[in-house]
C-alpha positions in Angstrom: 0.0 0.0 0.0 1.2 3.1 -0.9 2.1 6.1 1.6 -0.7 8.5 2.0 1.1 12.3 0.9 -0.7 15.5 -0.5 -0.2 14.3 -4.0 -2.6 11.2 -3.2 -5.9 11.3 -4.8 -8.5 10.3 -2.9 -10.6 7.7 -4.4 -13.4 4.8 -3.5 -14.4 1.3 -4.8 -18.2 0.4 -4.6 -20.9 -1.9 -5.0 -24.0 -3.0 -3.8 -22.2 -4.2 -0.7 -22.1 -0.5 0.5 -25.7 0.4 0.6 -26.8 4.0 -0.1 -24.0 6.6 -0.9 -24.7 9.9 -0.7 -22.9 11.1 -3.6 -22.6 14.7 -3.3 -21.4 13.9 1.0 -18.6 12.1 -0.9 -17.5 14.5 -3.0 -17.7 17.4 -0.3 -15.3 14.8 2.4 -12.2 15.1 -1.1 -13.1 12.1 -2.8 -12.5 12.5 -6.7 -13.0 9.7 -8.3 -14.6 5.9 -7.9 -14.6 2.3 -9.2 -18.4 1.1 -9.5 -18.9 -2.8 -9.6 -20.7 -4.1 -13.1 -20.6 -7.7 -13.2 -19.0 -10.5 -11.5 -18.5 -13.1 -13.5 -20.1 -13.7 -16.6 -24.0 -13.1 -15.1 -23.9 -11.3 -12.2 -25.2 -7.7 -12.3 -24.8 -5.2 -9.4 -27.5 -4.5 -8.6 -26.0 -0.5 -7.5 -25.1 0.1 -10.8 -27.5 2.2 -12.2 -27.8 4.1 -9.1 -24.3 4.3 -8.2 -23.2 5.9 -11.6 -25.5 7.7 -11.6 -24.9 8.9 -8.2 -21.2 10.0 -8.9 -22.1 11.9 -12.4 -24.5 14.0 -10.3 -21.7 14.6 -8.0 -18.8 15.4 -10.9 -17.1 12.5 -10.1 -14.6 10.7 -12.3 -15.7 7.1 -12.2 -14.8 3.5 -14.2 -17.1 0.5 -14.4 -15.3 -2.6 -13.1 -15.7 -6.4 -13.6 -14.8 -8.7 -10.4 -13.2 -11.9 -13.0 -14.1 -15.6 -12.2 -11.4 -18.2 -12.6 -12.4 -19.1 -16.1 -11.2 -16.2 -17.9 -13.2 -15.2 -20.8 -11.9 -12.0 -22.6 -14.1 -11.1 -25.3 -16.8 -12.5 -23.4 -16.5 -10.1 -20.5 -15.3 -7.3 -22.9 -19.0 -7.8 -24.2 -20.0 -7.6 -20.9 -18.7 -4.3 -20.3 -19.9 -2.6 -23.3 -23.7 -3.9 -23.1 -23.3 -2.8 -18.8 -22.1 0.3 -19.6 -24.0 1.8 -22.9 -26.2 4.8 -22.4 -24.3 6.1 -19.3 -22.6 8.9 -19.7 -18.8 9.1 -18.3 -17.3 12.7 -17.4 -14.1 13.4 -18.3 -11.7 16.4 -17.0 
């Protein structure tokens, strides 16, 4: 892990393990940017998804979808994954 300093950015991983987020509480405590959960697997939606992006374009926040993998690694499979997960959202850049 690295050593926190003031060039760190502050950053959060999420999923439907963490409930409710207030977004915009997140942003206001220095927190820039966030890994939402998609899939796990080849099946599994999060079921925080929607919400959770969402959540973090309302509060300007940089933000990638993630896959959790399985042990049988399918690449094109779960790059398909990704693409159908993540169409119609729209991803803020700065």
């Amino acid at each position: 892990m690295q050593v926190k300093n003031e060039t760190n950015i502050k950053g959060i991983d999420v999923s439907k393990w963490q409930g409710e987020i207030h977004w915009n509480q997140v942003a206001s405590d220095g927190v820039k940017y966030a890994f939402i959960k998609a899939t796990e697997g080849t099946s599994l939606v999060d079921k925080k998804l929607k919400e959770n992006a969402e959540g973090a374009n309302r509060a300007e926040l940089k933000w990638v979808i993630t896959i959790l993998p399985t042990l049988i690694y399918l690449p094109k499979n779960k790059r398909n994954i990704l693409y159908k997960q993540s169409k119609g959202y729209r991803v803020i850049y700065r």
